[in-house]
N, C-alpha and C positions, 0 to 999 in steps of 0.2 A: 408176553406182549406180542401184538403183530405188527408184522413186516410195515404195513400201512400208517399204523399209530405213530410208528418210531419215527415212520420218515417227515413223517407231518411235523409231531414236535420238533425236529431236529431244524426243517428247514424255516419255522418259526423260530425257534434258539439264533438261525443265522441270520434273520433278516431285523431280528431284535439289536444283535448284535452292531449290522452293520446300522442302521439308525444311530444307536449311541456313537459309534465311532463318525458318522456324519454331525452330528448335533456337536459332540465332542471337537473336531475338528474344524466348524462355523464359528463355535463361541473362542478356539482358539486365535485366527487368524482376522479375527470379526473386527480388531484395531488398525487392521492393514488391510484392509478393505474398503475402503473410507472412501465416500459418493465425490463427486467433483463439488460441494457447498462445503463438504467439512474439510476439504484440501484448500478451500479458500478460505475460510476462516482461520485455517492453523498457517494463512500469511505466504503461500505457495506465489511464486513468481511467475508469469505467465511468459512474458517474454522481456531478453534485455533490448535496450536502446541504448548506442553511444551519442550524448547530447539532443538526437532526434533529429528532425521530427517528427512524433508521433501521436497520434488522435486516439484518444479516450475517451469515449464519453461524448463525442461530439466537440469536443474542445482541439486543437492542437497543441499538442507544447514541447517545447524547447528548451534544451538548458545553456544560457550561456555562460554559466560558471558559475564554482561552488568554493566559493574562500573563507577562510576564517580569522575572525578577529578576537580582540580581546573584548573590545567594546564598540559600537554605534554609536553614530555619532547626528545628530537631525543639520535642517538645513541651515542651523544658525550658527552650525560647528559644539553643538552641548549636548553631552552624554542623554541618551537615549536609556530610559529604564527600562528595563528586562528582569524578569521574573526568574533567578536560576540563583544556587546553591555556590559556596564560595568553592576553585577550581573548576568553574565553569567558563566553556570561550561560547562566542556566537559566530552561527556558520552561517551565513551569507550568501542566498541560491539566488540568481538572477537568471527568471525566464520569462522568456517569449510567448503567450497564448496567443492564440488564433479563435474563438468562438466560429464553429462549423454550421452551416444548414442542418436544421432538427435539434438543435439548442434551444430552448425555452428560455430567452434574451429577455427579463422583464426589467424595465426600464434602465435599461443597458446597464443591467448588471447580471451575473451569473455564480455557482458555486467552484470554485474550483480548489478542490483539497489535494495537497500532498504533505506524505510524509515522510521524513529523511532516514537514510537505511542504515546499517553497518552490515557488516561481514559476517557479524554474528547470529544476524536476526532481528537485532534491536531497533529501533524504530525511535521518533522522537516527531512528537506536532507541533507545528509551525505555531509562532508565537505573532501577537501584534506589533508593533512597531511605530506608535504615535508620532509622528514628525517627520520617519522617513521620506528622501524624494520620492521614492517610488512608493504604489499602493503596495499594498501588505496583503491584501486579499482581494477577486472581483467581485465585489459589491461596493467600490470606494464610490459616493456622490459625486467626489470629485474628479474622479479619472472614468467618464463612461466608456463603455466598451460597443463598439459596432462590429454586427453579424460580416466575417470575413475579413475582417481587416487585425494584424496582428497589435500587441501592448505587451508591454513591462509591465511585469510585477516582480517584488521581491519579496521570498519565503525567507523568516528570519527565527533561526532553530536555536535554541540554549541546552549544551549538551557537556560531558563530560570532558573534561580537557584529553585523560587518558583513549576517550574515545576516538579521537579524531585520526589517528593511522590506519582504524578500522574502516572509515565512513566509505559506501563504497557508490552513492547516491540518493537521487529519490525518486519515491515511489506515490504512482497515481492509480486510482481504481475506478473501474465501472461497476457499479453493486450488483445490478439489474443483470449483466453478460458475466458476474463471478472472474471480472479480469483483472489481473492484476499487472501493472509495469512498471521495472525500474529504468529508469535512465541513469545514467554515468558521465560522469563531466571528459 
């Protein structure tokens, strides 16, 4: 065989090689390499807040505390129905919103989502709450909301009793900026 032949195949043999060892190495590591959309969907924390305030979305919010009870109660003093499994308590978030310029305010109402955290990860969606004083979500007929000017509303969560050493706050997201924040009481 000649001198030429051999080197050819040989340096083909190596760059075969090193291919596989690159492809090899992409589909190994290819989990951990994950774009900033799929760090936000597997729940990635962007930044903490103690109480705030801070703007998401065009919104402000603030927490002024996060307590728990056994039961709610409306404004006539009469158990409040809540949808939750027996050993369950209700956590109790009272915040402050603000609605910011570049909110899309229609008929002075707006969305405002969060959800309450633990330490573990776990997460839990805020429930309704028919008769509370305060609204339960911004869209209440009854409580409109004006561009700049702050409101109560109260997020009312039905979670594990065991849970509640964990809860470490809640969290609000921008879809659009893949942001996510928790705040902490």
């Amino acid at each position: 065989m000649k001198v030429g032949g051999r080197a050819t195949r040989l340096a083909a043999q190596g760059l075969a090689l090193i291919s596989l060892l690159s492809v090899g190495t992409f589909a190994t590591l290819r989990p951990y390499l994950n774009s900033d959309e799929d760090a936000y969907k597997e729940g990635r924390i962007d930044q903490v807040v103690s109480q705030g305030p801070v703007t998401v979305a065009d919104v402000e919010w603030k927490l002024d505390s996060l307590k728990v009870y056994t039961q709610l109660l409306n404004e006539d003093g009469e158990p409040i129905e809540l949808d939750g499994p027996a050993g369950t308590v209700v956590v109790l978030a009272s915040i402050t919103v603000t609605p910011k310029p570049g909110l899309y305010l229609k008929d002075h109402q707006f969305t405002c989502d969060a959800v309450l955290r633990d330490s573990k990860g776990n997460t839990w969606d805020d429930q309704q709450a028919y008769g509370y004083p305060l609204p339960t979500y911004c869209g209440d007929d009854d409580h409109p909301f004006t561009m700049g000017k702050p409101a109560k509303i109260a997020k009312v969560f039905v979670v594990p009793k065991n849970a509640v050493p964990d809860l470490v706050g809640i969290t609000t997201e921008d879809f659009y900026l893949h942001k996510r924040v928790l705040i902490t009481p």
